[in-house]
N, C-alpha and C positions, 0 to 999 in steps of 0.2 A: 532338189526333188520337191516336187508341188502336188497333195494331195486335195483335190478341189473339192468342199462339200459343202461349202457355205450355202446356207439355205436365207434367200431371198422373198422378200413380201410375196413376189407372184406364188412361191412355192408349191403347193401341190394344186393349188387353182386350175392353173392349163389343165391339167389332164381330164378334167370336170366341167371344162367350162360351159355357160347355160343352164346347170346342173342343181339344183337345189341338195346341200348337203342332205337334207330332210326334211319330212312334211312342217310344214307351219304350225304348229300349238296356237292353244289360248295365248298362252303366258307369250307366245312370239309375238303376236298380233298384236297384242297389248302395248308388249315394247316397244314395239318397232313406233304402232300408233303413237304415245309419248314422246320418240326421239323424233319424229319427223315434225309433231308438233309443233314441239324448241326449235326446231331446225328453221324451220317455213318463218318463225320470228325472231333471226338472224342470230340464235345463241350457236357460240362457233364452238363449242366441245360437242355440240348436240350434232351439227353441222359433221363436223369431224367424226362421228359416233357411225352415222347415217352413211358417211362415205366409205367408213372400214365395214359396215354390213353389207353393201355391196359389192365390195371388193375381196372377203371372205366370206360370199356365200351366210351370212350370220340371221338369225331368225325368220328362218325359212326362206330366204329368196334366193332367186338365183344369182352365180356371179356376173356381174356387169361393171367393168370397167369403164366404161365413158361416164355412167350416171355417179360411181364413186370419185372419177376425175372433179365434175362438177360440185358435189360437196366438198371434197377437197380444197378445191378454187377458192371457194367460197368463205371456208374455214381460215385456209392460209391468208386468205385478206384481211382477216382481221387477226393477222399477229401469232395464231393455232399454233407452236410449235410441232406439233406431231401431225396437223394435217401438212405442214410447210414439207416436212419428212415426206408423207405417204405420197404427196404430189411432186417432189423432185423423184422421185421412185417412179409415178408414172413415166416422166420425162428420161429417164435413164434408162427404159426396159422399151417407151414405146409401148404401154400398153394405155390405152384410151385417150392417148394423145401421141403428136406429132413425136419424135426420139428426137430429143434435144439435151446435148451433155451439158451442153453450157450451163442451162437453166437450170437441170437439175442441181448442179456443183452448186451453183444461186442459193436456189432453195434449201439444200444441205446446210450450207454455210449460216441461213437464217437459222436455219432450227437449231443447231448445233451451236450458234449464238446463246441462245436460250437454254443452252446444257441441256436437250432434249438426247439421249446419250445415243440412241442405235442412229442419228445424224452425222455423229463422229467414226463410227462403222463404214458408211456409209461412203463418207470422203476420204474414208484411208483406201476405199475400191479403189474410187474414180480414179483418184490419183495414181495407182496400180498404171492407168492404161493411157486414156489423154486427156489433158497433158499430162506426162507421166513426171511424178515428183517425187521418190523414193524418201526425201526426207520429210515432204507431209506427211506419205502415207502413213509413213512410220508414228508422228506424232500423233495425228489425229485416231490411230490405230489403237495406239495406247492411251489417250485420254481414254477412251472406250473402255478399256481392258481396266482404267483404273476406277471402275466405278460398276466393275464386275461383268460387263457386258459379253461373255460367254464368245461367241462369235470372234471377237478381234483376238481370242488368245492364239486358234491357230496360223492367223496371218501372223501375227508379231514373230511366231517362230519361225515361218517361211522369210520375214526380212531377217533373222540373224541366220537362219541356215543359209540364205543362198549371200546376207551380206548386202541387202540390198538398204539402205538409207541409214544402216547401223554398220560397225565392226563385226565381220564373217565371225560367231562363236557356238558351235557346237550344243556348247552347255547349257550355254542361256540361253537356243531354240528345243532342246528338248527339255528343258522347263517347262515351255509355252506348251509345248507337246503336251507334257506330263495335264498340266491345267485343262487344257480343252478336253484329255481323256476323262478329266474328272466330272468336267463340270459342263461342257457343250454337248451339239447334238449328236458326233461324230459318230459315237461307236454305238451310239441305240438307231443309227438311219443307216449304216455300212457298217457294220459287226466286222463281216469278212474281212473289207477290203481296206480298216483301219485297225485292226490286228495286226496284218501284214505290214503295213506301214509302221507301226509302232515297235515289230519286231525288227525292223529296218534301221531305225533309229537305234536300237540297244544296239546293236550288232555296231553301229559304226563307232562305240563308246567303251572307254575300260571300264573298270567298276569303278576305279574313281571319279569318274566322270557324271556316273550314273548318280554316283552318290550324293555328291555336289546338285548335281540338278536337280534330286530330290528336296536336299535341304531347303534349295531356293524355294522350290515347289510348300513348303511348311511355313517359311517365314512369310514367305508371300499369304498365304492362307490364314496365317495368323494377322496380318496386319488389316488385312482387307476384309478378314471376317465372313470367311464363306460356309453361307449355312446352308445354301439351295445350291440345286444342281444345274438349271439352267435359269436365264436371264428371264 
């Protein structure tokens, strides 16, 4: 059973696109004025800065994906971890560049070199589909997960529920369960429709099953130290 919510950089973007979240302030101008500064004199976090404001709509602009590709490019050149990320995401989704999985898995792999963590998220997808590797997904899923990243807990429970790169175990996917209801975006973006699902999961569990998955659910929380609720 696969309940699909993972929310992706493009995320609520399409549905706005062209769109300014809101008018532009002082205080945007300003920013923005600053980071494009740094930007124009090749500082690549600024670089990288400049590419996520156009790619989230960020201090009054509109979204524009091909001008955030180009910051991006730019940033990733020189080494960016996180613009290496935000530009194999273009390359993956196809938005402000040609859809190339190769590349993106590329860029993934750089960033995720660099223990930039939602790059490890990232390659446990790809891997989902092609070429499909059940046992990276799995790894790279869970470096994610082991460093709190919200997101990879309800895949990790889809590869032990369905079995997929790991041993088929009930217990240890409603752990993962258990964790993403805690701590991801599941059940504050689909209430409805990850209730139901969650009551789907007890239903296929005795209580001691339940039980056990909880504890994992505490030790884990204890070791890992979870204080926030999302990544």
């Amino acid at each position: 059973m696969k309940f699909q919510i993972s929310i992706s950089i493009i995320g609520l973007a399409f549905l706005s696109f062209g769109q300014p979240l809101s008018a532009q302030t002082a205080v945007d101008t300003n920013k923005l004025a600053e980071i494009r500064a740094k930007a124009t004199t090749g500082d690549s976090q600024a670089q990288c800065d400049l590419g996520s404001a156009y790619a989230f709509g960020r201090f009054g602009l509109n979204y524009d994906w091909t001008n955030a590709m180009v910051w991006f490019q730019k940033s990733a050149a020189q080494n960016n971890a996180e613009a290496q990320c935000r530009l194999g995401t273009g390359y993956d989704f196809g938005v402000g560049l040609s859809r190339d999985l190769a590349e993106a898995v590329k860029l993934y792999q750089k960033s995720a070199d660099q223990n930039f963590v939602e790059a490890y998220w990232r390659l446990g997808c790809c891997y989902q589909w092609a070429p499909r590797d059940d046992v990276k997904s799995v790894k790279y899923f869970r470096q994610a997960a082991e460093q709190n990243y919200s997101p990879a807990y309800q895949d990790l429970g889809d590869c032990y529920y369905h079995g997929r790169g790991v041993d088929k175990d009930l217990v240890e996917a409603y752990k993962w369960y258990l964790l993403a209801d805690r701590f991801s975006h599941s059940r504050d973006h689909y209430p409805g429709e990850w209730s139901d699902f969650m009551k789907s999961q007890r239903a296929a569990l005795s209580s001691e099953q339940i039980a056990e998955a909880s504890r994992r659910v505490n030790e884990w929380s204890v070791q890992h130290i979870l204080t926030t609720k999302k990544p």
